[in-house]
TIMIZA-481245 format. One record per residue (C-alpha): residue number from 0; residue in three letters; x, y, z. Coordinates in steps of 0.05 Angstrom, whole numbers, plus 32768, in hexadecimal, padded with zeros to 4 digits. Layout:
// residues N
R   seq   type      u      v      w
R   NUM    ALA      X      Y      Z
...
***
This chain:
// residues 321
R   seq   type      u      v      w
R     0    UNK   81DF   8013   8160
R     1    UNK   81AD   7FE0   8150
R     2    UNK   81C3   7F91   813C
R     3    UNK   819F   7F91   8103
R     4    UNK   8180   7FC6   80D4
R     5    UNK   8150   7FB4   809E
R     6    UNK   813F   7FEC   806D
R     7    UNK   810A   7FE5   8033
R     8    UNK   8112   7F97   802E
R     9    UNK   80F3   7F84   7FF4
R    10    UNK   80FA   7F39   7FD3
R    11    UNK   80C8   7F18   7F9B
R    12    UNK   80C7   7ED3   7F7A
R    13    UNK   80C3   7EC0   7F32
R    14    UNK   8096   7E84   7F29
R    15    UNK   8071   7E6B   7EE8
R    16    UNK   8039   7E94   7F01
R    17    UNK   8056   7ECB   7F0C
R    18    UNK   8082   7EFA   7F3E
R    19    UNK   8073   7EF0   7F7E
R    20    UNK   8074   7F2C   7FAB
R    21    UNK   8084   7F0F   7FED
R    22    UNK   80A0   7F48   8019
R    23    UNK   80A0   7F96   8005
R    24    UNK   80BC   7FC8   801D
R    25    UNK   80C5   7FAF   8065
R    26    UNK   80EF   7FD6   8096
R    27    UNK   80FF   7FC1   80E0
R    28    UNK   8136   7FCE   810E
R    29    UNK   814F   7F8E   8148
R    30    UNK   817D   7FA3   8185
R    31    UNK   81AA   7F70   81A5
R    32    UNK   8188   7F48   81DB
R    33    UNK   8145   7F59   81BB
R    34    UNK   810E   7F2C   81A2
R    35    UNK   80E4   7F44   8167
R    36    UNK   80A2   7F1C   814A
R    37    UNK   8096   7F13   8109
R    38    UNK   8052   7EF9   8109
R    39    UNK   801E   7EF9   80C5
R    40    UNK   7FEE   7ECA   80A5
R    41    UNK   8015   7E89   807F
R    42    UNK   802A   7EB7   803C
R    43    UNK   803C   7EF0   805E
R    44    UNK   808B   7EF7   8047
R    45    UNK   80A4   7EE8   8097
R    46    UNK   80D1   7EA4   8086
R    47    UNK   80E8   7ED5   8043
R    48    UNK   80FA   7F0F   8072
R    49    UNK   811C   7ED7   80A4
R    50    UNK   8144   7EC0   806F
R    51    UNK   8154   7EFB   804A
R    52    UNK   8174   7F21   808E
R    53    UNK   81A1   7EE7   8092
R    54    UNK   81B2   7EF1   803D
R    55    UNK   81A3   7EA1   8041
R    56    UNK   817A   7EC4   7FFA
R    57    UNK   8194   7F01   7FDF
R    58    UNK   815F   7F37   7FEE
R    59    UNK   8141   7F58   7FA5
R    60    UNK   814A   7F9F   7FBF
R    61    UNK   814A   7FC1   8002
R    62    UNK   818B   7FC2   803D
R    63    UNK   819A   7F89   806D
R    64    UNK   81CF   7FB1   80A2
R    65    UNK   81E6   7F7C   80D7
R    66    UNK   8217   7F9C   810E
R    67    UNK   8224   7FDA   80DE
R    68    UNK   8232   7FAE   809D
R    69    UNK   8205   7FB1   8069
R    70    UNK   8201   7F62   804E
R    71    UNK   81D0   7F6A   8021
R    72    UNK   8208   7F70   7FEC
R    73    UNK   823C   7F59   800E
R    74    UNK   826F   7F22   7FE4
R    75    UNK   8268   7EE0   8004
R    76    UNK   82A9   7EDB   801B
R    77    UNK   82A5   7F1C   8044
R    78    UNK   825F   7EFC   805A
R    79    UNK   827C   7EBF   8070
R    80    UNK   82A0   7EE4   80A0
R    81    UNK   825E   7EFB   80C9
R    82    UNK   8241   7EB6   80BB
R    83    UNK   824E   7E9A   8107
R    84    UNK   8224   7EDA   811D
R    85    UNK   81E2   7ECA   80FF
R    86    UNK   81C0   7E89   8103
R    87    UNK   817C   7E6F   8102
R    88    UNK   8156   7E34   811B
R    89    UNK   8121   7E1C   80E5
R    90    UNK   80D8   7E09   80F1
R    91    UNK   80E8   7DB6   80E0
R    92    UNK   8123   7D99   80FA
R    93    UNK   8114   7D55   80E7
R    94    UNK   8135   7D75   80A4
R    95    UNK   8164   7DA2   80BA
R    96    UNK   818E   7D71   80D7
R    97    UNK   81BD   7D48   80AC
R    98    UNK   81A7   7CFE   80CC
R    99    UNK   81EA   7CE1   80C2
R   100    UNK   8210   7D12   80EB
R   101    UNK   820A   7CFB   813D
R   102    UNK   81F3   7D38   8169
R   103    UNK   8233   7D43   8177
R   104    UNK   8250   7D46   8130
R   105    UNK   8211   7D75   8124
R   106    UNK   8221   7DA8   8163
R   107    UNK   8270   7DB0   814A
R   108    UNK   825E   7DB8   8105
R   109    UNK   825A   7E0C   8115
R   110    UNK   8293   7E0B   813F
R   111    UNK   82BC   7DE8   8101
R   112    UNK   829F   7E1D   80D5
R   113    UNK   82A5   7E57   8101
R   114    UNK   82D6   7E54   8135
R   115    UNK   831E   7E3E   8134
R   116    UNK   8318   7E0A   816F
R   117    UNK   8337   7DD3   816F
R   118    UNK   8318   7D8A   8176
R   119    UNK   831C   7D81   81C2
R   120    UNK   8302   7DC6   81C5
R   121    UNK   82C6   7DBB   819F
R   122    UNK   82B6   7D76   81BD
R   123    UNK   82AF   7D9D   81FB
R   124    UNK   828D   7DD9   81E1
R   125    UNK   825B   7DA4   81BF
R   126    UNK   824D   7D80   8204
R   127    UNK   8248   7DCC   8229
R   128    UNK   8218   7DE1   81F1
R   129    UNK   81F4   7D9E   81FA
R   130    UNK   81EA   7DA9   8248
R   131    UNK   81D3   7DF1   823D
R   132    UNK   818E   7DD9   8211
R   133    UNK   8188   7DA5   8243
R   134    UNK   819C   7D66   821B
R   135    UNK   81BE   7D2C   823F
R   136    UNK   81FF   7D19   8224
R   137    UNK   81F4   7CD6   8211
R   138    UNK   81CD   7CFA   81DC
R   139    UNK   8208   7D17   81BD
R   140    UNK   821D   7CD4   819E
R   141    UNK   81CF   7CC7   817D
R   142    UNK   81BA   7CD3   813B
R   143    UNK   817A   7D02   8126
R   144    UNK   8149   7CC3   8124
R   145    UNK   8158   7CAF   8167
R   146    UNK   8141   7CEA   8185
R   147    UNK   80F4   7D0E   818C
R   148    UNK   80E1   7D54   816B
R   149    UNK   80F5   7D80   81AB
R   150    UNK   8134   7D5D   81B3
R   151    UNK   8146   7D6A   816A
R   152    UNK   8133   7DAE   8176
R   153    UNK   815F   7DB8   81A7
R   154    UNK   819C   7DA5   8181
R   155    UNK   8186   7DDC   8147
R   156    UNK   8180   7E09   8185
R   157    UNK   81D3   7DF4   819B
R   158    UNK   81E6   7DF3   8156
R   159    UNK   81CA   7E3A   814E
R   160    UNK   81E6   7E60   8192
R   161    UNK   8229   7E31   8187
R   162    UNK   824E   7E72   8168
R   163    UNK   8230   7E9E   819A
R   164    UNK   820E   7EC6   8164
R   165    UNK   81F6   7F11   816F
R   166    UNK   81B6   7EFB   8141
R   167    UNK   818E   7EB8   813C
R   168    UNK   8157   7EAC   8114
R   169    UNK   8118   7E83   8132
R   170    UNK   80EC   7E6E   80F4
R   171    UNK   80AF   7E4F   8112
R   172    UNK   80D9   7E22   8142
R   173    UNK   809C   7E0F   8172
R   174    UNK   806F   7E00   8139
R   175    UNK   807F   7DB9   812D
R   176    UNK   807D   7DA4   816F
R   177    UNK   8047   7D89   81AA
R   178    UNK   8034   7DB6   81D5
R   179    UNK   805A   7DA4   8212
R   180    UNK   809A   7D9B   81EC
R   181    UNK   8090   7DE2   81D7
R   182    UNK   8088   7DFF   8210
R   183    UNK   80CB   7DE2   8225
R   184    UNK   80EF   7DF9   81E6
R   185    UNK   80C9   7E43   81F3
R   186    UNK   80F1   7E47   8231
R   187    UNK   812C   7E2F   821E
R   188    UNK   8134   7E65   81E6
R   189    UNK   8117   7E9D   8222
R   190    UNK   8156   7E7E   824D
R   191    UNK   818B   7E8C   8214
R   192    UNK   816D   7ECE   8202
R   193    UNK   8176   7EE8   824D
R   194    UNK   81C5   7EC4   8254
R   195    UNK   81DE   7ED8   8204
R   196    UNK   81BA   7F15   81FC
R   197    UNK   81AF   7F00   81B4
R   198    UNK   8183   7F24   8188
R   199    UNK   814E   7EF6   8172
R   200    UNK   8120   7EFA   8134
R   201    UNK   80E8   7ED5   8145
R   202    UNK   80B7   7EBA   8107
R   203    UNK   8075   7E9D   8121
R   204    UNK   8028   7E9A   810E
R   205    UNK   8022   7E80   8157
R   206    UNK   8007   7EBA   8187
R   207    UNK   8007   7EA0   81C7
R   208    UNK   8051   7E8D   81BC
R   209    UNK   805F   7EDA   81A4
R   210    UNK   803F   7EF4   81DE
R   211    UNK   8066   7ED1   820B
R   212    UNK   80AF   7ED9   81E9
R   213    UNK   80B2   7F16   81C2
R   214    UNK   80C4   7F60   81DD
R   215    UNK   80A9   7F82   8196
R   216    UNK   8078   7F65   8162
R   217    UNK   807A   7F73   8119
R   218    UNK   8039   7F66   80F5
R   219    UNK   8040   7F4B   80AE
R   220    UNK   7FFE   7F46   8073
R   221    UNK   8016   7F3B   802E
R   222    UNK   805C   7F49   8036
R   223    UNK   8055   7F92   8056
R   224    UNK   8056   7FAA   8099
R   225    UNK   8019   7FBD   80B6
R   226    UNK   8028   7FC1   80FA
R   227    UNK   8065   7FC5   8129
R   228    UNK   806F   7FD4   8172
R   229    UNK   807C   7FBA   81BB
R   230    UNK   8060   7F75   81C8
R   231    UNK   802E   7F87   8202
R   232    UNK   800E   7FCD   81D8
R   233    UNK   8010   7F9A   8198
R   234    UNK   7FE5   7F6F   81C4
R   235    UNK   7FB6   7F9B   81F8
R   236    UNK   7FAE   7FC8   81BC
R   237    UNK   7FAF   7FB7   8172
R   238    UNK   7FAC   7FF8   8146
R   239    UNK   7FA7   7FD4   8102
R   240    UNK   7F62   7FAF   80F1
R   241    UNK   7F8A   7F7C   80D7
R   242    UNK   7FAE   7F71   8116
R   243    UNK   7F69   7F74   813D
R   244    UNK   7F54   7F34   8118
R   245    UNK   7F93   7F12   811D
R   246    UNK   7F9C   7F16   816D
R   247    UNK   7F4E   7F06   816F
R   248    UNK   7F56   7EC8   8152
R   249    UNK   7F82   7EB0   8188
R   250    UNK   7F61   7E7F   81C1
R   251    UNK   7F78   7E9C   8204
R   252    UNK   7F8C   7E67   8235
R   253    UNK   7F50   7E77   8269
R   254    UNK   7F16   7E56   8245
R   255    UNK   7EEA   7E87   826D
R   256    UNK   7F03   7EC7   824D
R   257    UNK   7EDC   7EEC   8218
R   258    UNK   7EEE   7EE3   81DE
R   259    UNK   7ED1   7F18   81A6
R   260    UNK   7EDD   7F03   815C
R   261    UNK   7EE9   7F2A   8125
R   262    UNK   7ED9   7F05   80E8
R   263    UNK   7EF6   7F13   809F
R   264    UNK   7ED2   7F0E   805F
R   265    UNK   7EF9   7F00   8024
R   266    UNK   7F38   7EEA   8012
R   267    UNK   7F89   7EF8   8011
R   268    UNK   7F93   7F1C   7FD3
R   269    UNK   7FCD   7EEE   7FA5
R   270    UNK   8013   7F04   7FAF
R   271    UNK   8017   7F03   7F63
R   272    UNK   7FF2   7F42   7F5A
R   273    UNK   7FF4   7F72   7F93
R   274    UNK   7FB0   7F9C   7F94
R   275    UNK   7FB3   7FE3   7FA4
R   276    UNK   7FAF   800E   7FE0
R   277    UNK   7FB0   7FDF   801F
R   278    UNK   7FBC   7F9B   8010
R   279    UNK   7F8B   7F87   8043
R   280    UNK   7F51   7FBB   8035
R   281    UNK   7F2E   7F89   800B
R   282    UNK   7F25   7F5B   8048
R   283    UNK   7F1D   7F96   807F
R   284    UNK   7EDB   7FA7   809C
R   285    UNK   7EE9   7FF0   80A2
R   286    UNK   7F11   7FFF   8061
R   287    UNK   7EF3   8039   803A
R   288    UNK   7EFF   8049   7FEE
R   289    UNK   7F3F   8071   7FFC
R   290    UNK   7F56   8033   8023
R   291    UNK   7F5C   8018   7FD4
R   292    UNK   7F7D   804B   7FB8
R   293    UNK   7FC3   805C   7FE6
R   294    UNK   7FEE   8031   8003
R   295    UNK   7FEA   804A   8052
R   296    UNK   8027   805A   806A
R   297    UNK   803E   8040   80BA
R   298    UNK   8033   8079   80EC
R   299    UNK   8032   8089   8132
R   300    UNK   8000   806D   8160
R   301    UNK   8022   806D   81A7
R   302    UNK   8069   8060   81C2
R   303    UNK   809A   803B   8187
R   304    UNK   8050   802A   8174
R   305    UNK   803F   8033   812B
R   306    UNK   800B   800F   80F9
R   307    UNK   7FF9   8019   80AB
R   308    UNK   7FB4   802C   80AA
R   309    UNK   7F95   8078   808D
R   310    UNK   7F52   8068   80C3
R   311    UNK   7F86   8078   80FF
R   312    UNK   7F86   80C3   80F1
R   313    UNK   7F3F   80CC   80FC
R   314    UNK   7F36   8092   812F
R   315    UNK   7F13   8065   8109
R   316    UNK   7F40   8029   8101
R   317    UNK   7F1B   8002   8140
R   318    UNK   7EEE   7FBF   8126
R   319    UNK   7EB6   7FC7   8144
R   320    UNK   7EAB   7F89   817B
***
């Protein structure tokens, strides 16, 4: 049985503008000790989809089933309940921290909320937690300020795997963060993945970071899916021309490697008013003028490989290099 089940997902915004339509119809499944990408252009519904699986926002239609319960529903008492088995670690922790609370306040806070140890218990749970995403203890008595971007980071990342949740939530948590700190956070998360078997929902727009983490990659443009399969067939081979210019975009780390461009023309079509057919056929070199007219469905392409595009039946959704 899969950890978490998402069926038809569907969740707009009012604004004085106008409904936004930020994700529709999205469907996905996550097993336990799996990573799945969400990766899109800024705009694409991800963060919505991230929060929506956790009911932080009540989804507008569509199911939500986390280990066999559907939540999307579900009274907030009942969901209270499950709330020590999802988490999530947001992209800035600068604000997700309460800077009054010392680290060590911060790290118990779950285990108050979500466990029934007592306070010696949780002192030592906070200072096991603490060791484990490799912050000294002395830190455990600072406040936010007095500590850098990774090492605030890393207490989200405690505070999040403090329950020992079955599902955690990663919203852009590299993004805010230098390079090398990154890289040490990246492998920190890789570590807790391999010793929880967690299943982990990972949001980026950062594709050298998916590559490198995620076992399955789910392709996001305007709030549907357009693509969705293992990491490495996502990657060595792109069925959806939209996905082609995404991954080409992305500066591989030898500076001698070829790099072949596919430029688009044109812009993202507003969120306010959905155009129809393929959302992205206005901006895709290949679209023809049935491309305009139905929205493609996702279907086959290879092994738990599928993509939304009508050119895959008769071989034509390559971009020419």
């Amino acid at each position: 049985m899969s950890l978490l089940v998402v069926d038809r997902l569907a969740h707009h915004f009012r604004t004085g503008s106008g409904t936004v339509h930020a994700v529709n119809g999205v469907s996905f499944s996550l097993a336990a000790g799996e990573t799945l990408g969400l990766v899109g252009e800024s705009g694409s519904g991800k963060s919505t989809i991230g929060r929506a699986v956790l009911r932080l926002i009540r989804p507008g239609s569509g199911r939500v089933v986390f280990q066999g319960a559907d939540i999307t529903s579900l009274p907030e008492r009942r969901l209270r309940r499950l709330r020590g088995q999802m988490q999530i670690v947001f992209q800035d922790p600068w604000s997700a921290l309460n800077p009054r609370m010392s680290v060590r306040r911060l790290i118990e806070e779950p285990l108050r909320l979500h466990s029934s140890l007592g306070a010696g218990e949780r002192r030592d749970r906070a200072e096991a937690l603490a060791g484990r995403v490799r912050l000294s203890a002395g830190m455990l008595d600072r406040y936010p300020a007095e500590l850098s971007g990774g090492q605030l980071q890393r207490v989200c990342i405690a505070r999040a795997i403090a329950t020992d949740p079955a599902l955690v939530v990663l919203d852009e948590p590299t993004s805010s963060l230098d390079l090398s700190v990154r890289a040490g956070i990246l492998e920190l998360l890789f570590a807790l993945k391999e010793e929880a078997g967690a299943g982990l929902l990972f949001i980026t727009h950062d594709l050298g970071t998916l590559r490198l983490i995620a076992d399955r990659i789910l392709v996001l443009y305007l709030g549907h899916v357009v693509e969705d399969g293992p990491a490495a067939r996502v990657f060595d081979a792109p069925a959806h021309p939209y996905t082609q210019a995404l991954l080409s975009a992305h500066l591989p780390a030898d500076p001698a490697a070829k790099v072949s461009r596919h430029l688009l023309s044109g812009e993202v079509p507003s969120a306010l008013v959905l155009p129809p057919g393929c959302a992205f056929a206005g901006r895709c070199p290949i679209a023809v003028a049935r491309c305009r007219e139905q929205q493609p469905a996702l279907q086959p392409v290879g092994p738990s490989h599928q993509a939304a595009c009508i050119r895959i039946a008769e071989g034509a959704n390559r971009i020419a290099a």
